[in-house]
C-alpha positions as CSV (number, residue, x, y, z in Angstrom):
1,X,-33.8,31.3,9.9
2,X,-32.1,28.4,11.0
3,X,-30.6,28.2,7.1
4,X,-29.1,31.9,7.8
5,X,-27.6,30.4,11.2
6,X,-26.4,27.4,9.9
7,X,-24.4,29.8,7.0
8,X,-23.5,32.0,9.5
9,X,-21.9,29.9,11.7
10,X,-19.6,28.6,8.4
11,X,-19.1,31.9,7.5
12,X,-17.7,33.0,11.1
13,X,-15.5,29.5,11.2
14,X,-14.4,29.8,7.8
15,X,-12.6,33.5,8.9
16,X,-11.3,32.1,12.5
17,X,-9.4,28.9,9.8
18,X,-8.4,30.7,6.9
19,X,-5.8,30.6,5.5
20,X,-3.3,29.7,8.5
21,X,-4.4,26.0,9.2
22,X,-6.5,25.6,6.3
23,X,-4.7,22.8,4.6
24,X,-5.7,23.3,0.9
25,X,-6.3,27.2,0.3
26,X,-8.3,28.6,-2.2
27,X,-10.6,31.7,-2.5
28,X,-13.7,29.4,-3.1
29,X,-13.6,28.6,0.2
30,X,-15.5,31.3,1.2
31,X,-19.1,30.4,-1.0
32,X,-20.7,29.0,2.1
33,X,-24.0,30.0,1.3
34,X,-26.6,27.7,-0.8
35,X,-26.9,29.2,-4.1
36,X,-25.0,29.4,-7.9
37,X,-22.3,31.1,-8.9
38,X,-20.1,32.2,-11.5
39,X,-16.2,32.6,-9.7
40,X,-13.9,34.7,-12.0
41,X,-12.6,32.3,-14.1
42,X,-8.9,32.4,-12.3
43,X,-10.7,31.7,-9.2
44,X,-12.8,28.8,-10.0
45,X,-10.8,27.2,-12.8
46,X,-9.0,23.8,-12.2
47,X,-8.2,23.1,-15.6
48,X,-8.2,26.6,-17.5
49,X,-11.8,26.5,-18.0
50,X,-14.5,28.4,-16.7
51,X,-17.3,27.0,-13.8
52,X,-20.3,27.2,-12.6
53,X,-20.0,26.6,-8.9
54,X,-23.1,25.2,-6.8
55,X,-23.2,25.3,-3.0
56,X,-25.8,22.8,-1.8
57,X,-26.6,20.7,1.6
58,X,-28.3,17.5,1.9
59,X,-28.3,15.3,5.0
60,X,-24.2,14.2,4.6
61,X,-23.8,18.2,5.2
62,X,-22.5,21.1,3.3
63,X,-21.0,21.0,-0.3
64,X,-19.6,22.4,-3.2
65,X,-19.8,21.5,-6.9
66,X,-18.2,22.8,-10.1
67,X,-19.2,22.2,-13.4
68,X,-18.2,23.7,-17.0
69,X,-19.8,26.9,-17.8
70,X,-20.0,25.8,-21.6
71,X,-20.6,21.8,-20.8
72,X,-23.2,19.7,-21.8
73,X,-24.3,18.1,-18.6
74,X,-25.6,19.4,-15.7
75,X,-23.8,16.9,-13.7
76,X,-21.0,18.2,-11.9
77,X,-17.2,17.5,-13.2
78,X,-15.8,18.3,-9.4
79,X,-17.3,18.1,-5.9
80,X,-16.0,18.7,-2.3
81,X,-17.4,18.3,1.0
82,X,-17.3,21.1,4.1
83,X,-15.5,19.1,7.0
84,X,-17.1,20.3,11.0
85,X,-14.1,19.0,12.6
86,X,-11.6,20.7,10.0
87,X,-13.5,23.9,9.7
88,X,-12.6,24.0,5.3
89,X,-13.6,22.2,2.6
90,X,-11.8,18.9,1.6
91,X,-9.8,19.4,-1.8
92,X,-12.0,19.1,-4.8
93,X,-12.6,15.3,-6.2
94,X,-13.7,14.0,-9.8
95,X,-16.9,13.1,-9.7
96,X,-16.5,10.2,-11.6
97,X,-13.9,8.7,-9.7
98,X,-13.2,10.1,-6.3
99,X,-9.7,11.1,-6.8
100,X,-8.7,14.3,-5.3
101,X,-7.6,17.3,-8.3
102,X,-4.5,17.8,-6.6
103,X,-3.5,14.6,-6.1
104,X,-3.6,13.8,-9.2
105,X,-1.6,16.6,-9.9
106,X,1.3,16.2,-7.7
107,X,1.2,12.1,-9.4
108,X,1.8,13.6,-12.7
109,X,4.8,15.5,-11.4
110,X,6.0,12.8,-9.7
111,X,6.2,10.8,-12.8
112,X,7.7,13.3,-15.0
113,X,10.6,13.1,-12.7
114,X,10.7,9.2,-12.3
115,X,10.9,9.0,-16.2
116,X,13.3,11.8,-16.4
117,X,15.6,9.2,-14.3
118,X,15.1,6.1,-15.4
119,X,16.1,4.0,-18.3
120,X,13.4,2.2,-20.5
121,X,14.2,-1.0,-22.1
122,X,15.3,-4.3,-21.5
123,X,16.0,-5.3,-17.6
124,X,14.9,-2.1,-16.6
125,X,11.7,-2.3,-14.4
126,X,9.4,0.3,-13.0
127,X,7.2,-1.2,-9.8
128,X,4.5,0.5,-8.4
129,X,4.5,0.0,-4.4
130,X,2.3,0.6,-1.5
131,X,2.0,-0.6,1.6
132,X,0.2,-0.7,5.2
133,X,-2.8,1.2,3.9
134,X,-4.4,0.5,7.6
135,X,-8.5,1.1,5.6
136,X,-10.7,1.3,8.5
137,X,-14.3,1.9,8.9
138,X,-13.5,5.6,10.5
139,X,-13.6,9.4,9.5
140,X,-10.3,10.1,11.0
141,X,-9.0,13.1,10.0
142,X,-5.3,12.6,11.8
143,X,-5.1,8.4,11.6
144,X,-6.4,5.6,10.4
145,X,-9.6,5.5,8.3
146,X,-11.2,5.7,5.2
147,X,-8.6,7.5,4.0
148,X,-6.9,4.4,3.5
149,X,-9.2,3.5,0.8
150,X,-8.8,6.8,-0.6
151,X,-4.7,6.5,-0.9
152,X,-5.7,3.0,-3.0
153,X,-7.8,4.4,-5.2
154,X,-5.2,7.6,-6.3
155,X,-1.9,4.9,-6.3
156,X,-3.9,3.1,-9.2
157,X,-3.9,6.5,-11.3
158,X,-0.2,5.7,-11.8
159,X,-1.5,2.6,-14.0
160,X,-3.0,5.4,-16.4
161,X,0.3,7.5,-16.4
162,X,2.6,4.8,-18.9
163,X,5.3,4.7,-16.3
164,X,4.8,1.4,-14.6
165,X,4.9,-2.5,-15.7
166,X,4.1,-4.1,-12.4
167,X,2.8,-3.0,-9.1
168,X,2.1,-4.9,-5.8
169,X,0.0,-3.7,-2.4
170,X,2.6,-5.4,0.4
171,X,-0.2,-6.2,2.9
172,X,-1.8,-4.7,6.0
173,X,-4.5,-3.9,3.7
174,X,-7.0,-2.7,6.6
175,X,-6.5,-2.3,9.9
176,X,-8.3,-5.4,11.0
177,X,-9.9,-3.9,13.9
178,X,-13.3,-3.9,12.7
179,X,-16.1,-6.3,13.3
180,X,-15.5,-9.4,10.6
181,X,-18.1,-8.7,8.3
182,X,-17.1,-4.8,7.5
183,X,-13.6,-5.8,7.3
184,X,-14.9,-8.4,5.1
185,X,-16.2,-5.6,3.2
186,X,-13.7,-3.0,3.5
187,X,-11.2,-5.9,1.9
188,X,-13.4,-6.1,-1.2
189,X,-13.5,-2.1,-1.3
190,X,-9.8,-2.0,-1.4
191,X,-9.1,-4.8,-3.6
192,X,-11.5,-3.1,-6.4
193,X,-9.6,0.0,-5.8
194,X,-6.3,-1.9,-6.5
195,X,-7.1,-4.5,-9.1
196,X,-7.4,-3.3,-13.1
197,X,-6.2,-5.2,-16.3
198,X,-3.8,-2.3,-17.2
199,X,-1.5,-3.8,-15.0
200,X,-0.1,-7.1,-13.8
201,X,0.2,-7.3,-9.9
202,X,0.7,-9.0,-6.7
203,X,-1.2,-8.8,-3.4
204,X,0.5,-9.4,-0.5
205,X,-0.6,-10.3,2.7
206,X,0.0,-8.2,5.5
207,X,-0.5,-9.1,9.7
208,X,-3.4,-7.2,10.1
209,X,-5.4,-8.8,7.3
210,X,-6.8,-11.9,9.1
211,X,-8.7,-9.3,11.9
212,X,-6.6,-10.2,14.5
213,X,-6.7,-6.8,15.4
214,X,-10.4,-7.0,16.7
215,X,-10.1,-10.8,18.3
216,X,-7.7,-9.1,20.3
217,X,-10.2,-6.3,21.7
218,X,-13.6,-8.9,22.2
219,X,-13.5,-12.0,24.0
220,X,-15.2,-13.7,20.9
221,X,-15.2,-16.6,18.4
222,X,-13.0,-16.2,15.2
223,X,-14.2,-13.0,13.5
224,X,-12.7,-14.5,10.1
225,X,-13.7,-18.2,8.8
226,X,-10.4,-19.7,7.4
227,X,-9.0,-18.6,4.3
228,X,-10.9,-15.5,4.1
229,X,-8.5,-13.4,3.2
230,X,-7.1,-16.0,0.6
231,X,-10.3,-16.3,-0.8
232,X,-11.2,-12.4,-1.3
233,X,-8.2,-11.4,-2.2
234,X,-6.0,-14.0,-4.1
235,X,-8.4,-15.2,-6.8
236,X,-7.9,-11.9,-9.1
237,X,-4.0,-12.0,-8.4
238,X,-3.7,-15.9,-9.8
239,X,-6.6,-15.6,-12.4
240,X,-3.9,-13.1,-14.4
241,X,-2.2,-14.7,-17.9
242,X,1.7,-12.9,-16.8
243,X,1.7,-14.2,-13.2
244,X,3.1,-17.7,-12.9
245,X,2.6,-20.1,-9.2
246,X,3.0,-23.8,-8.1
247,X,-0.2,-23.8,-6.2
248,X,-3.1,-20.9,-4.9
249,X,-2.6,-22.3,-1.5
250,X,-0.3,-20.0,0.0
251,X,0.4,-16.5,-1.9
252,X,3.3,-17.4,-3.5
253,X,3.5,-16.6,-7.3
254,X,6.0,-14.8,-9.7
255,X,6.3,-12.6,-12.5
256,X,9.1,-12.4,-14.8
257,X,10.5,-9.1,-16.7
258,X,13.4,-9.6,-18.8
259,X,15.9,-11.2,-17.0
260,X,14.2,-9.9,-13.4
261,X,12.4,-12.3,-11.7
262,X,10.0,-11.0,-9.1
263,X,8.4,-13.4,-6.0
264,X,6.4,-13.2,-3.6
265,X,6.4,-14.5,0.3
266,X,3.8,-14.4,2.6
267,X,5.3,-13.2,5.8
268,X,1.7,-14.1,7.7
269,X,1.3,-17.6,7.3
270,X,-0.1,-18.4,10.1
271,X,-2.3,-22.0,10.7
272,X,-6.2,-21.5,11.6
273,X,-6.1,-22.9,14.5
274,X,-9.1,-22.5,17.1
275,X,-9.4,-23.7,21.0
276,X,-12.3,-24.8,22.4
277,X,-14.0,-21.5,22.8
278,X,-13.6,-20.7,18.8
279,X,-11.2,-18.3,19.1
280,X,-7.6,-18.1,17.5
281,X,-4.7,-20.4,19.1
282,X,-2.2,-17.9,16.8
283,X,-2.6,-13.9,16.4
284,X,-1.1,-13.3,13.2
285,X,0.0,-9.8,14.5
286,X,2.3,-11.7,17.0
287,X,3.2,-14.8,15.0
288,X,4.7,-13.5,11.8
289,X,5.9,-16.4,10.0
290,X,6.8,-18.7,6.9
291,X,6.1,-22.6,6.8
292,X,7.2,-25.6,5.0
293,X,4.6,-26.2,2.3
294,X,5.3,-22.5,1.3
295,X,8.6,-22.6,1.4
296,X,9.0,-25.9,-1.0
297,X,7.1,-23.8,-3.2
298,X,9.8,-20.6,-3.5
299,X,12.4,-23.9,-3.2
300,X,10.8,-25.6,-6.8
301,X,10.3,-21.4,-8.1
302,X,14.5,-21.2,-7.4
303,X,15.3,-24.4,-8.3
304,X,13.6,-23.3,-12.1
305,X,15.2,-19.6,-12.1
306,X,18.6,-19.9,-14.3
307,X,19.2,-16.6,-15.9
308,X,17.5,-14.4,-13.5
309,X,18.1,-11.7,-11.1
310,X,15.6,-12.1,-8.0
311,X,14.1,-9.5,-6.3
312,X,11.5,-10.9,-3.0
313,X,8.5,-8.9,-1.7
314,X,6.9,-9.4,1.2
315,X,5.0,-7.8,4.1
316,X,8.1,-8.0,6.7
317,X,11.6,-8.5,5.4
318,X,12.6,-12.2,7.2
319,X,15.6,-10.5,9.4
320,X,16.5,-7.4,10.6
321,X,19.4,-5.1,10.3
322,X,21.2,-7.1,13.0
323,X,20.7,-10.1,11.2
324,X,18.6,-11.2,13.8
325,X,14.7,-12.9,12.7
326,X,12.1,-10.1,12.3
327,X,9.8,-13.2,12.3
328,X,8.4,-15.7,15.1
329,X,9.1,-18.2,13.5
330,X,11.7,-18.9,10.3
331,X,12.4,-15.7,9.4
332,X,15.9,-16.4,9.4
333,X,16.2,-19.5,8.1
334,X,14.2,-17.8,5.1
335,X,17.0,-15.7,4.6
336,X,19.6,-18.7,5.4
337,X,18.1,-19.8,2.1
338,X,18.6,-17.0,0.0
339,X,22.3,-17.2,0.6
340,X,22.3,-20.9,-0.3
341,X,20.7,-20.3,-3.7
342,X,23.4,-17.5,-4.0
343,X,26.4,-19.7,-3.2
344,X,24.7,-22.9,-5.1
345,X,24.6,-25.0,-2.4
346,X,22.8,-28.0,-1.3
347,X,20.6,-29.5,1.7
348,X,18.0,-29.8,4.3
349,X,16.4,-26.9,5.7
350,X,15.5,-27.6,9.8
351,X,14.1,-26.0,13.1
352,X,15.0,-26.5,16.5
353,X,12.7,-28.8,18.8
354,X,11.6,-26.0,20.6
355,X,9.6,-24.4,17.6
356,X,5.7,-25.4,17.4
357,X,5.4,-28.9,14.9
358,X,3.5,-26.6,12.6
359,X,6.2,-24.0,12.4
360,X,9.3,-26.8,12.0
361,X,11.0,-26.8,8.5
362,X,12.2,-30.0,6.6
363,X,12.8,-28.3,3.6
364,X,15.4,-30.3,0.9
365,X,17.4,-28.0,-1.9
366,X,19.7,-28.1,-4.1
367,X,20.8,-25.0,-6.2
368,X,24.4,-26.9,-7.3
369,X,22.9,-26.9,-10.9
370,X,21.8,-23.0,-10.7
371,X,23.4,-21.3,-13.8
372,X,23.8,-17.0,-13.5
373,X,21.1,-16.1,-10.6
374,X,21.3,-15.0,-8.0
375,X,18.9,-13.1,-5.2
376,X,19.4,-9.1,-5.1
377,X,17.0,-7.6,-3.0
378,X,14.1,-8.1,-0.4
379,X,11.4,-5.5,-0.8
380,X,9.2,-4.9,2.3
381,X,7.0,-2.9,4.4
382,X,5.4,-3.3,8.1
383,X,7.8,-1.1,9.9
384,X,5.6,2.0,9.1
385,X,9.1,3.8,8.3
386,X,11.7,3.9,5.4
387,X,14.9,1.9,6.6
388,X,17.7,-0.4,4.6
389,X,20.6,-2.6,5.2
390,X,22.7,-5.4,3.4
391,X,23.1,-8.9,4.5
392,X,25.4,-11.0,2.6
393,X,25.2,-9.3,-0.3
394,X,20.7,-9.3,-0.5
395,X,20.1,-5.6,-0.2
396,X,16.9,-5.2,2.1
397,X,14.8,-1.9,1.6
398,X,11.5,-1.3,3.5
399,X,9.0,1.4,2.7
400,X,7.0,3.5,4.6
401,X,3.3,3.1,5.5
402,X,0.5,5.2,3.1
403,X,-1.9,4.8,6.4
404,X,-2.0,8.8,7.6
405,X,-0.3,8.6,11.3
406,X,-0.9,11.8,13.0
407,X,1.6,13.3,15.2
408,X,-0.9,12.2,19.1
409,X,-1.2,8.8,18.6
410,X,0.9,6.6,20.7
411,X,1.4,4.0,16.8
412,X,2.5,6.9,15.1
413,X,6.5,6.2,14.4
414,X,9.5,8.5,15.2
415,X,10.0,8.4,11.2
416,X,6.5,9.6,10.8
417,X,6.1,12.1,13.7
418,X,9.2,13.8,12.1
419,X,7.5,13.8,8.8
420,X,4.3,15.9,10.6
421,X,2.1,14.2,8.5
422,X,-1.5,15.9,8.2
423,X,-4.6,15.3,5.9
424,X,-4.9,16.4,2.7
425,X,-1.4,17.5,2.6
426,X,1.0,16.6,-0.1
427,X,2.9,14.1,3.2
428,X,-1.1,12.2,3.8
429,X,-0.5,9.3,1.4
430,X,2.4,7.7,0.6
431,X,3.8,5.6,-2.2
432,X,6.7,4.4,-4.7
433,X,7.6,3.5,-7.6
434,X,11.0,1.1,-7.8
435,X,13.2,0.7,-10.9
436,X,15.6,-2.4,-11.4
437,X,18.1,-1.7,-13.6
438,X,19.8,-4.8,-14.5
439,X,22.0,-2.7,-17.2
440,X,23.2,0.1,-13.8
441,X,23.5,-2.2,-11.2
442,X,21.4,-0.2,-9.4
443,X,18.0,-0.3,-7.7
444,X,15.7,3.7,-7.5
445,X,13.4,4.0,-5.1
446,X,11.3,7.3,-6.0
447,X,8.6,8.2,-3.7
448,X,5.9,10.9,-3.2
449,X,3.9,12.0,-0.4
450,X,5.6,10.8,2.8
451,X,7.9,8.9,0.7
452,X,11.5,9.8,0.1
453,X,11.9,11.7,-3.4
454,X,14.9,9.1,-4.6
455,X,17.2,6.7,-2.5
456,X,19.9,4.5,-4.6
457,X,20.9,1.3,-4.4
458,X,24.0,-0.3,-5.7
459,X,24.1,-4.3,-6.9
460,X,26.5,-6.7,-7.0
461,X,27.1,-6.6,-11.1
462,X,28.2,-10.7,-10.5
């Protein structure tokens, strides 16, 4: 009896949803009722073939499974869950590795039409990016959650799709707001989700990926020891044969393509520095920053880069539109030195007395020597939106956030409220893939999901 309820109840919620808000719509969605079945092929076919489809429950609630009618195994190929709050089930996922059908779908679209529009050959490089995944321990259906692992794990199905040679996660990771041992966690989750020897790759860090977040919200010691993010994350980045650094002290490595040079910054070093209660002297959500020792290392990676065109990532670009810092502390002067290399000039890097002593700069340089280089472009995230601008002549392109960001929550962006984002709509993820094309002077950013579908960028051919 109560099985005949519970079926009922689906049955009754599945005709109030369906079709008008359900977000993925498919005549399966009415087999609500435990048993086996045998769709028409049209109906339960995903690839052309035909399925057996299997309702079941168990104690994580109501699904569905399909499974070729002339197949070997019993083991299902696709499985989907029944969501309460959404009142439909969630798209179909392989079973083997959690990606949604139609995700993977819309990925091999997007591809066709990034290779239909970009050059392969020398100095022309294709760069998988995501950003500000926000993976939190939630089921959030309009925000962050563990949707944010999800979007990880379907970027890295571009790695199988011949269309990229490099790819780079530029921070914010998770959303730091958990307790320190399942962000701990969640950080190894991701990073698995990420890493592959397909492709080479950097990992950024982002502000939310010391915890911060959830120091903030409990009047408690340090939820991360020192270094924990270092240690978790940078290890599999500097471990790989095409990646090239000074040290594996501060994030900073490069990877060279051609005649492209690509380098990393890490926009949240911050020093791990505790008071007397344990907790944090510096938030790195409020103390965005660059430091000497990791600037002498980009100084000695410049100093060696005759022949190449540079292209930065980081989390946060180092200055605004304005020109003004988008750091705390040096973000300016990290761009003051960009324009030095550029020019090939010499000096001394310095802060004013009214910056912390661990924040000052006393860098030396001297790019006189530098032979054909010069910096191009500044790739970056953290704004949660899509935004550019040129500063003496370094073109800056940000990138919008793959985290969902529901249109009621007081985070959400302008940029993303207009885009009425939604779960498992085509707009739920987001991602790119950038070509540098030494040969067209031009930078392509292609995106998919909540991403702009192409945006152009025109270099200085000097």
């Amino acid at each position: 009896m109560k099985l005949f309820n519970f079926t009922k109840s689906l049955t009754k919620k599945f005709k109030r949803e369906h079709p008008t808000t359900v977000a993925v719509s498919d005549q399966l969605q009415q087999y609500v009722t435990i048993g086996e079945y045998e769709p028409d092929a049209k109906v339960g076919s995903i690839d052309c073939s035909q399925y057996i489809l299997t309702v079941y429950q168990d104690e994580a609630g109501l699904h569905q499974a399909l499974r070729k009618k002339d197949g070997d195994m019993l083991s299902p190929d696709f499985v989907r869950t029944y969501n309460e709050e959404l009142g439909y089930f969630r798209p179909f996922r392989h079973a083997n590795t959690g990606r949604r059908v139609r995700v993977e779908s819309m990925l091999d679209d997007f591809v066709t039409g990034v290779k239909a529009q970009t050059r392969q050959g020398k100095n022309s490089i294709n760069i998988g990016l995501i950003t500000d995944t926000h993976f939190k321990d939630r089921n959030s259906a309009d925000f962050y959650g563990w949707n944010g692992l999800t979007h990880v794990r379907e970027f890295s199905y571009l790695d199988q799709l011949d269309v990229l040679n490099f790819k780079a996660h530029l921070g914010d990771w998770i959303d730091g707001s958990d307790a320190g041992l399942v962000s701990e966690n969640e950080l190894v989750k991701i990073r698995c989700a990420f890493v592959n020897k397909r492709i080479p790759f950097m990992i950024l860090k982002g502000d939310h990926d010391e915890n911060d977040k959830f120091d903030e919200n409990h009047d408690l010691s340090a939820s991360f020891p020192e270094n924990e993010f270092a240690n978790i994350m940078w290890p599999s980045m500097y471990k790989q044969m095409a990646v090239h650094y000074i040290s594996k002290q501060h994030g900073v490595c490069y990877f060279d393509f051609d005649d492209i040079r690509l380098i990393s910054v890490n926009t949240s070093d911050v020093p791990y520095s505790l008071n007397e209660k344990g907790q944090k002297i510096y938030d790195a959500k409020l103390t965005m920053a660059v430091r000497e020792d990791q600037i002498e290392e980009i100084i000695e990676i410049l100093t060696d880069s005759d022949g190449k065109k540079i292209v930065f990532l980081g989390h946060s670009a180092p200055i605004d539109k304005r020109g003004n810092t988008a750091l705390k502390y040096n973000g300016r002067s990290l761009h003051e030195l960009f324009v030095a290399f550029n020019q090939r000039e010499s000096g001394r890097m310095h802060s004013s007395n009214e910056v912390p002593a661990v924040f000052r700069l006393s860098n030396r340089f001297d790019f006189s020597a530098i032979k054909d280089a010069k910096i191009v472009a500044f790739l970056g995230g953290h704004q949660h939106m899509e935004d550019q601008y040129r500063i003496n002549g370094i073109q800056y392109i940000l990138f919008n956030c793959s985290a969902l960001m529901g249109q009621n929550h007081s985070l959400t962006t302008k940029y993303n409220k207009a885009i009425n984002r939604k779960l498992d709509r085509d707009n739920e993820s987001c991602g790119y893939i950038v070509n540098v094309d030494l040969q067209s002077s031009q930078i392509q950013a292609f995106g998919f999901g909540a991403g702009s579908r192409r945006r152009v960028f025109l270099l200085d051919r000097n």
